[in-house]
C-alpha positions in Angstrom: -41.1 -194.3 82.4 -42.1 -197.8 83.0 -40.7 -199.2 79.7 -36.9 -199.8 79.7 -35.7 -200.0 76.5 -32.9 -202.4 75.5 -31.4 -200.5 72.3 -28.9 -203.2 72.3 -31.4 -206.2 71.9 -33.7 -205.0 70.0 -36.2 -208.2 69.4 -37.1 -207.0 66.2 -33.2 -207.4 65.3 -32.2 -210.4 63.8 -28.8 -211.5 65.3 -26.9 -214.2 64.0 -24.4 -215.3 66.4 -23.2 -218.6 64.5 -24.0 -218.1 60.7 -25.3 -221.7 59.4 -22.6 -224.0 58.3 -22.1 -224.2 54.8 -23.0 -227.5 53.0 -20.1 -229.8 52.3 -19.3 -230.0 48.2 -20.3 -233.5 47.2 -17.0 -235.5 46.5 -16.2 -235.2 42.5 -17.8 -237.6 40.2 -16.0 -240.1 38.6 -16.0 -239.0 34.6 -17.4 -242.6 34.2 -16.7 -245.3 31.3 -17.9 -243.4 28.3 -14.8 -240.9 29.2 -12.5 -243.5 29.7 -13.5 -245.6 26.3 -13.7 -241.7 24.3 -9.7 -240.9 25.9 -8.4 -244.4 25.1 -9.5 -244.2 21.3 -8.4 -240.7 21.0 -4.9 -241.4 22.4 -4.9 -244.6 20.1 -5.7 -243.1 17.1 -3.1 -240.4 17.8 -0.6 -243.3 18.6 -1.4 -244.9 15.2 -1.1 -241.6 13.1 2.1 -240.9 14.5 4.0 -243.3 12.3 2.3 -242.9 9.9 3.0 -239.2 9.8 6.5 -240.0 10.5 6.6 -242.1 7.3 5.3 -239.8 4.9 7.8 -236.8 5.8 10.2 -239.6 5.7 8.9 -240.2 2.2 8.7 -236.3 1.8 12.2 -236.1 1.8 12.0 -237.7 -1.7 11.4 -234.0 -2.7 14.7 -233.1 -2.5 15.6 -235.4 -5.0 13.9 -233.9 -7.7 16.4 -231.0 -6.7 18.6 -232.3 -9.7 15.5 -230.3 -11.9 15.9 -227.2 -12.3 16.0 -224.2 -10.2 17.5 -227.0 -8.4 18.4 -226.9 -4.5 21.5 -226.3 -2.3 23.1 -228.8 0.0 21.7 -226.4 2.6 18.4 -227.2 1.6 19.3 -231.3 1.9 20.7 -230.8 5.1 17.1 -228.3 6.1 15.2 -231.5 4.9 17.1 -234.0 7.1 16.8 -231.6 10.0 12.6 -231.2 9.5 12.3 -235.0 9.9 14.1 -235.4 13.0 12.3 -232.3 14.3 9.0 -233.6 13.2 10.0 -237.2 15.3 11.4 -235.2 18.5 8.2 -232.8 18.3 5.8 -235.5 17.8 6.9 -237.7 20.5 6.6 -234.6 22.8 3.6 -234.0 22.3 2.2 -237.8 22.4 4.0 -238.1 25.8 2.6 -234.7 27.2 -0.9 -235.6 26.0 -0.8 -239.1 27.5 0.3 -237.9 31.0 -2.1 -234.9 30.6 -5.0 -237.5 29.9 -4.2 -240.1 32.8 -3.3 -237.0 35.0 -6.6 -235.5 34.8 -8.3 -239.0 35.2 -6.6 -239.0 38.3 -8.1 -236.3 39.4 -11.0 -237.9 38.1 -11.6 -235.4 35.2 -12.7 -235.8 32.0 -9.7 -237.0 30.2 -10.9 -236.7 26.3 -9.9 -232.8 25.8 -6.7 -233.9 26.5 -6.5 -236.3 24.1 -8.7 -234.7 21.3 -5.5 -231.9 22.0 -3.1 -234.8 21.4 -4.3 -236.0 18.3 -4.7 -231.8 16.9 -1.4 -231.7 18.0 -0.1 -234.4 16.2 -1.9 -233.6 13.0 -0.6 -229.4 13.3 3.0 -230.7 13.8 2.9 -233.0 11.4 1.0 -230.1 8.9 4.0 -227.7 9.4 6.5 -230.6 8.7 4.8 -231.0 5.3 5.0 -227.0 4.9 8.9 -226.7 5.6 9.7 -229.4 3.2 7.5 -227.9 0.6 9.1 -224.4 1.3 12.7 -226.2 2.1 12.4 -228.2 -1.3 11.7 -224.9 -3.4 8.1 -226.5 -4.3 9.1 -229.9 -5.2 6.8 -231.8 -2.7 3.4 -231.2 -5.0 
C-alpha cells in the first residue's frame, strides 16, 4: 500500500500541453529575370503575330472572289466572310488582353508569368487557325 498511484500522470505518458509552433512558410520567391525576359518575348511575339494574322484572313477574304467560278457562292456566304474577320479581330484582341493581364497579374503575385503567355500566343495561333477554317468552309473551298 505504500505506492500511490497517479493514473492521471502517468510519467511514462507523453503530454503535450502546447504542441510546437509550426514553422513560418518562407515568403514566395520572386520568379527572377529569366521569367520576366521568357514572358516579355512570349507576349511580344504574340503581339507581332496578331497583325499579321489579322492580315492574312483580311487577305483570305480574297476567296470569295473566286466565288464568280463555279459552284459559285451566295451573298450569304460574302456577308459569313466579312463577319469571320471581324470575329477573328474582336477574338484576337480578347485574348491578347486577357493573356497580358493574366501574365502581369501572376507576376504580381510574383508567379511565374511565361504559361500565361505561352497560353497567349496558342491562343492567338488556335483563333487565328479556326478563322482560316471558316473561310475555307464559308468560301465553299476557295481558300486552297
Amino acid at each position: 500500500m505504500g505506492a500511490r498511484e497517479d493514473w492521471w500522470d502517468d510519467p511514462g505518458d507523453d503530454l503535450v500541453l502546447h504542441p510546437p509552433r509550426a514553422e513560418p512558410a518562407p515568403p514566395p520567391r520572386h520568379p527572377g529575370s529569366v521569367d520576366l525576359v521568357a514572358t516579355v518575348l512570349l507576349l511580344g511575339a504574340a503581339v507581332l503575330v496578331s497583325p499579321a494574322a489579322w492580315f492574312a484572313v483580311l487577305i483570305g477574304q480574297l476567296a470569295f472572289a473566286a466565288c464568280a467560278q463555279p459552284p459559285g457562292c451566295t451573298t450569304a456566304n460574302n456577308d459569313a466572310g466579312t463577319t469571320i474577320s471581324s470575329w477573328h479581330l474582336v477574338l484576337t484582341l480578347v485574348v491578347l488582353v486577357a493573356g497580358v493581364a493574366g501574365s502581369v497579374g501572376r507576376r504580381a503575385r510574383r508567379r511565374t508569368g511565361w504559361p500565361v503567355a505561352l497560353a497567349t500566343l496558342v491562343g492567338v495561333l488556335v483563333v487565328f487557325a479556326a478563322a482560316v477554317v471558316a473561310i475555307q468552309v464559308a468560301s465553299g473551298g476557295n481558300l486552297f
